[in-house]
Every structure is written in structure tokens, then in C-alpha cells.
C-alpha positions as CSV (number, residue, x, y, z in Angstrom):
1,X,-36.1,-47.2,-38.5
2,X,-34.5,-44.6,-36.5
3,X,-31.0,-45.7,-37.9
4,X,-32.0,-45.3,-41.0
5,X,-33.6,-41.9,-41.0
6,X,-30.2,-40.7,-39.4
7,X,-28.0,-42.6,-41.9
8,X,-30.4,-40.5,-44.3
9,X,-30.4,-37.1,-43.0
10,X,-26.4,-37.7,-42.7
11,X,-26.3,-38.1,-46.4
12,X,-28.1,-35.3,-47.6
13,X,-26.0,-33.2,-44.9
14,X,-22.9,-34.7,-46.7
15,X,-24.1,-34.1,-50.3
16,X,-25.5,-30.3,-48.8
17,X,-22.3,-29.6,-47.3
18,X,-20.6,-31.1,-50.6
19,X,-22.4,-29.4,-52.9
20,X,-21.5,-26.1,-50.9
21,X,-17.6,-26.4,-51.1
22,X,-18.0,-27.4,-55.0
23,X,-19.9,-23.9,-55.3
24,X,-17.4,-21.9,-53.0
25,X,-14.6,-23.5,-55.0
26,X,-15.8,-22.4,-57.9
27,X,-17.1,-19.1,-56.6
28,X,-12.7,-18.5,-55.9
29,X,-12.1,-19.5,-59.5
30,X,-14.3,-17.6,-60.8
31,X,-12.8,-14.1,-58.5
32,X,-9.4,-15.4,-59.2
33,X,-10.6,-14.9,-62.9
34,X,-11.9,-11.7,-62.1
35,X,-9.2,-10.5,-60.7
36,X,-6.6,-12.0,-63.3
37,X,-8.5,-10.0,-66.2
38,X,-8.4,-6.8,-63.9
39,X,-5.0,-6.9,-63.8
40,X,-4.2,-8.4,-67.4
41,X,-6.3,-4.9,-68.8
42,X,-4.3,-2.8,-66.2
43,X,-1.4,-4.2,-67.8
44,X,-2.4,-3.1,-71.0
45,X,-3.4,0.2,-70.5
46,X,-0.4,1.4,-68.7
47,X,2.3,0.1,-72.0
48,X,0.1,2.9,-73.8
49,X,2.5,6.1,-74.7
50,X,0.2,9.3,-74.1
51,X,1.1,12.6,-75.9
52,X,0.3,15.7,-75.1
53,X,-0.4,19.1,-77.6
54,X,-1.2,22.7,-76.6
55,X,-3.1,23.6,-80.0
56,X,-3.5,27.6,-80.3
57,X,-5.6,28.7,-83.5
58,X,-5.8,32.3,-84.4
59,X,-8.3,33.8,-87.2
60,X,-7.0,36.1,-89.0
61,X,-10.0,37.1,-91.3
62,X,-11.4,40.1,-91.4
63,X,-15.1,38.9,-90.9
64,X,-15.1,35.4,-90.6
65,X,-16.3,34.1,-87.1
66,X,-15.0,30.1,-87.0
67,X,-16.7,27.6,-85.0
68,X,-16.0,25.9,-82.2
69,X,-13.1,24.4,-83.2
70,X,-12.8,20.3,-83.8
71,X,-9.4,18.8,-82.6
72,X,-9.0,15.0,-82.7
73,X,-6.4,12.1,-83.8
74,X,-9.1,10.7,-86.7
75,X,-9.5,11.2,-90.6
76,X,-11.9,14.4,-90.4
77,X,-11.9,15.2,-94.2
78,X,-10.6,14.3,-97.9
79,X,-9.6,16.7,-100.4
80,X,-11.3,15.2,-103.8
81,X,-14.0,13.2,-101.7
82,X,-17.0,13.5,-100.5
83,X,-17.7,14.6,-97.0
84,X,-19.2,12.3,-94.5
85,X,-22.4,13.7,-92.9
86,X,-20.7,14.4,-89.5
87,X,-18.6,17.2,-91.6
88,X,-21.4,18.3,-93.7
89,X,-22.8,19.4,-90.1
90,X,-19.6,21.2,-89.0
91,X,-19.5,22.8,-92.2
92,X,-22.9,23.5,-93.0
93,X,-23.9,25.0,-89.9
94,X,-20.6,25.0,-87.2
95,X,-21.8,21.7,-85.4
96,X,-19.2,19.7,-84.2
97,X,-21.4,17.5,-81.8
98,X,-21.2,14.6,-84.9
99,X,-17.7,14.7,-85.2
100,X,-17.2,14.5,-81.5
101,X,-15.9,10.9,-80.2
102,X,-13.8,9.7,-77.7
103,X,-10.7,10.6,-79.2
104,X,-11.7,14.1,-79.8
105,X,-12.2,17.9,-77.9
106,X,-14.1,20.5,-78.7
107,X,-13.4,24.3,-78.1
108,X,-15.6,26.3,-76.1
109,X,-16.8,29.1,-78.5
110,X,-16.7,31.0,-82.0
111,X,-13.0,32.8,-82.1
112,X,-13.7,35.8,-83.4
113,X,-11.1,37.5,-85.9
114,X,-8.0,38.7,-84.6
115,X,-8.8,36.6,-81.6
116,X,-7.5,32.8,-80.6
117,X,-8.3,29.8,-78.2
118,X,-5.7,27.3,-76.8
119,X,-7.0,23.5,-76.1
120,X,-5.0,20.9,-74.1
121,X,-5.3,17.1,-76.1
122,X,-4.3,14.2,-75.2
123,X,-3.3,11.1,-77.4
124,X,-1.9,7.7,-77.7
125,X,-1.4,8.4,-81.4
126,X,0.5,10.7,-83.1
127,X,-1.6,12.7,-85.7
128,X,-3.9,15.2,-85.5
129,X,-6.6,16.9,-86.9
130,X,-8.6,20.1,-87.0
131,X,-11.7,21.7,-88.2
132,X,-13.5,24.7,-87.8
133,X,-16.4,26.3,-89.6
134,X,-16.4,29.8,-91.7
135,X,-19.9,31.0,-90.5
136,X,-20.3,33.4,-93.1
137,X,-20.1,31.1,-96.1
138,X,-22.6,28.3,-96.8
139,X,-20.4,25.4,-96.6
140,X,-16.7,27.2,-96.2
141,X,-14.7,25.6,-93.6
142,X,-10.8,25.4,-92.9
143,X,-7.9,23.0,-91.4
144,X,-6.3,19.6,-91.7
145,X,-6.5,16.1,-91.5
146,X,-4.1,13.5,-89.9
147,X,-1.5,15.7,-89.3
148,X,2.0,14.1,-88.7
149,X,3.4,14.6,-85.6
150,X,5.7,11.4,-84.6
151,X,9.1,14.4,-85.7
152,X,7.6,17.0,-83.0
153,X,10.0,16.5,-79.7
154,X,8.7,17.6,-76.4
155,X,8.3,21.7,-75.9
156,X,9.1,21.3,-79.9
157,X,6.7,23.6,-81.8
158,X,5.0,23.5,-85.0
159,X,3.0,26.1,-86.9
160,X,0.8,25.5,-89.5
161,X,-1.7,28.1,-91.8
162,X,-4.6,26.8,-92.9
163,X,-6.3,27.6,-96.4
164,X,-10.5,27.1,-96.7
165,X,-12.0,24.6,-98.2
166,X,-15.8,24.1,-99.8
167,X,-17.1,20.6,-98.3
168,X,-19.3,20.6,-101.6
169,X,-22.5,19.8,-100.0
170,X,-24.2,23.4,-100.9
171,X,-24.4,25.5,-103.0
172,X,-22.3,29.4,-102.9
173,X,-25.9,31.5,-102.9
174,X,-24.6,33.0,-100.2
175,X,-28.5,34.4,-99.4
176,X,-29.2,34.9,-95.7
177,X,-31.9,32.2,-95.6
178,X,-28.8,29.3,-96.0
179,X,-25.4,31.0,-94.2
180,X,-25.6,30.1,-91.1
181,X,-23.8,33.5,-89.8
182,X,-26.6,35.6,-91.2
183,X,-29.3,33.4,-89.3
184,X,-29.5,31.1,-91.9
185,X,-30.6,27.3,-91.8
186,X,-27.5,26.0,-91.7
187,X,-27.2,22.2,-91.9
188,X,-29.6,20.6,-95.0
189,X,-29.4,17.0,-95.3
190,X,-30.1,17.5,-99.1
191,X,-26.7,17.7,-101.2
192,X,-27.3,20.5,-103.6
193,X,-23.2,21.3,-105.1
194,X,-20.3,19.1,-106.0
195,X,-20.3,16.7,-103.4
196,X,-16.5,16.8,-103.1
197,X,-14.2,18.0,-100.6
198,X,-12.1,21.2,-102.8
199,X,-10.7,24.4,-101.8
200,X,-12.7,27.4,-101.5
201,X,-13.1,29.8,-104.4
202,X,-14.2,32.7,-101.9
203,X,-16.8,34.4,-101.8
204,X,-18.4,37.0,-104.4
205,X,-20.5,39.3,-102.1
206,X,-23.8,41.7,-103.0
207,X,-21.0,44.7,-103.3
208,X,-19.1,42.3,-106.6
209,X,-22.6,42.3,-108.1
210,X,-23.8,39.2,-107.0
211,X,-27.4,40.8,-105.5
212,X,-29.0,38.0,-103.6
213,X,-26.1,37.6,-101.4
214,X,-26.4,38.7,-97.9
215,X,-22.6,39.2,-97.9
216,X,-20.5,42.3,-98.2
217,X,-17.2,43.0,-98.7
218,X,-15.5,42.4,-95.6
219,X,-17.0,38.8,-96.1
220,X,-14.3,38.1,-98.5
221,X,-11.1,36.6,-97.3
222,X,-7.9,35.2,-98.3
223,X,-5.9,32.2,-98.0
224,X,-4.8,31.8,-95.2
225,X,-7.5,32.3,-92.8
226,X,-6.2,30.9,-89.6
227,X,-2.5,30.4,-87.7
228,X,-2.5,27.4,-85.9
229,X,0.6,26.7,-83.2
230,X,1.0,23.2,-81.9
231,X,3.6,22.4,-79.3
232,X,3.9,18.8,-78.0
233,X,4.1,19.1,-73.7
């Protein structure tokens, strides 16, 4: 009897112990794995080519404050489209926060006319786009989309002037219960003009006779509204 009870307990040591090794064994596989896919998306990341843009943007309207501006590698807008939401936001009422993504930066503040703001971005691909609210205009906002840049050589510069466009999602009343500059409400969900992406036609202003508009004549502004330097470092 007391054979058999060791021969027994032996067993179940053996399968125990057997049972161990299988699970350690498979435990390393499993790291080796682990370790194989580390190294396999390390290898990956680092055949990327980065590029890297100092983008300077100037106003030079009279009285147009522009939003924070919006500078990413993605399709921001359409001319002849309609705008997605995200823009409808920016344009609307100067919120970039929907447009925002991993592969885009915001600036840190309105730029004032006359003044500018220089953002550092980084890319694996080489286009770029821009955007930027006209807070004194119900849906006015200017700059460009999928810009180009595999010709621009390091410490190479480009300058581009950018033109206004209407996102089409408001109507012009220009009355200071729906421009967001004048305190306004700024983004409406409800799409009350054209619904397609056009260029600006301006503004009128209460001193052209249009009398509910909380605009005046310094309001107005003219193609183009903004310099915009972009040298590849």
C-alpha cells in the first residue's frame, strides 16, 4: 500500500512538474512574441521620413481679429462643397478644438492685425493646411487646403497670401447677436445660407446702408487678408 501511494504521489509530482515546464515554455514564446512585435513596430516607425515647417501667418486687415490658427497635413476644406461640421465650428465661431487631431497644431491666440504668430509642425507627409477664422463676419474665414510641399528643399521658403472664404453655413446679417466678434453666438448647428464652401463677397457694414449690421467700415477688408511664410527646417 505504501508503494503504491509513493508510485502515486510521484506521478502527480511528474505531471505537476510537467505541466509547469509546458507553461514556462510557453510563457518564453509568448515574451519572445512580445518582444519580436516590439521590435518589428520599432522597425517601422523609424523608416518614417519626418518634415519639419516654421509656418509664420501675418493679418494684414484692418479689423479683422483671426482665430487661433489651424495647421495640419489633412483636407480641411472644399471650394464648391459643403463644409464638414468641424469647419462650420472654426468658422462660425473660431473653434478649432473639432478640427484638432493627431496630425494637427493649434496656435495659441487671436493674431491681431498687423500682428503674426510662428508654429513649429511636424509631418511624415508633405502637405499642409491652414485655417483661421475672420471673427468679425458670421461665417468668413481664410487659408488653404493640402498644400503641396514635396518641391520645398530644406531652409527653402515659401509664401503664400490667402483670400477669405464664406463656409456657407450662415447667413451675411452681420447683426451682433450671430458674429462672434461682436459677442455674438457664434457656432449654430442649423444651416441657414448656401451650404457651399465659396469665396467671400465682403462685408457691407451699417455705414454702406445695411442698418442691422453691427459692422462699420473698418470691418471691410480686401483680398488678401493674411501673408503666410513657410520654410521647411
Amino acid at each position: 500500500m505504501r508503494l503504491l501511494k509513493s508510485a502515486l504521489a510521484l506521478s502527480a509530482m511528474l505531471l505537476i512538474t510537467a505541466c509547469n515546464e509546458e507553461a514556462s515554455n510557453n510563457n518564453d514564446d509568448n515574451n519572445k512574441k512580445t518582444i519580436n512585435t516590439k521590435k518589428d513596430d520599432k522597425k517601422v516607425e523609424d523608416t518614417k521620413t519626418y518634415y519639419t515647417y516654421e509656418v509664420i501667418v501675418k493679418n494684414i486687415s484692418v479689423a479683422q481679429p483671426l482665430s487661433p490658427i489651424l495647421v495640419s497635413s489633412k483636407e480641411l476644406f472644399k471650394v464648391g462643397s459643403s463644409a464638414s461640421v468641424a469647419l462650420e465650428h472654426l468658422a462660425e465661431g473660431g473653434d478649432n478644438t473639432k478640427l484638432l487631431d493627431a496630425k494637427s497644431i493649434s496656435g495659441l491666440g487671436l493674431i491681431k492685425p498687423s500682428k503674426s504668430e510662428r508654429v513649429l509642425y511636424k509631418t511624415d507627409i508633405q502637405k499642409l493646411s491652414l485655417s483661421s477664422m475672420l471673427v468679425n463676419t458670421n461665417d468668413g474665414f481664410t487659408g488653404f487646403s493640402e498644400m503641396d510641399m514635396s518641391t520645398l528643399g530644406i531652409n527653402e521658403t515659401k509664401t503664400l497670401y490667402l483670400n477669405v472664404y464664406d463656409a456657407g453655413t450662415e447667413q451675411n446679417s452681420e447683426t451682433s447677436s450671430s458674429v462672434a466678434g461682436l459677442g455674438g453666438e457664434g457656432f449654430n448647428e442649423v444651416r441657414e445660407s448656401s451650404n457651399i464652401v465659396t469665396l467671400h463677397s465682403g462685408v457691407i457694414s451699417k455705414d454702406d446702408g445695411l442698418e442691422s449690421s453691427g459692422l462699420n467700415q473698418s470691418h471691410k477688408f480686401n483680398n488678401p487678408v493674411a501673408v503666410v511664410k513657410i520654410t521647411r527646417i
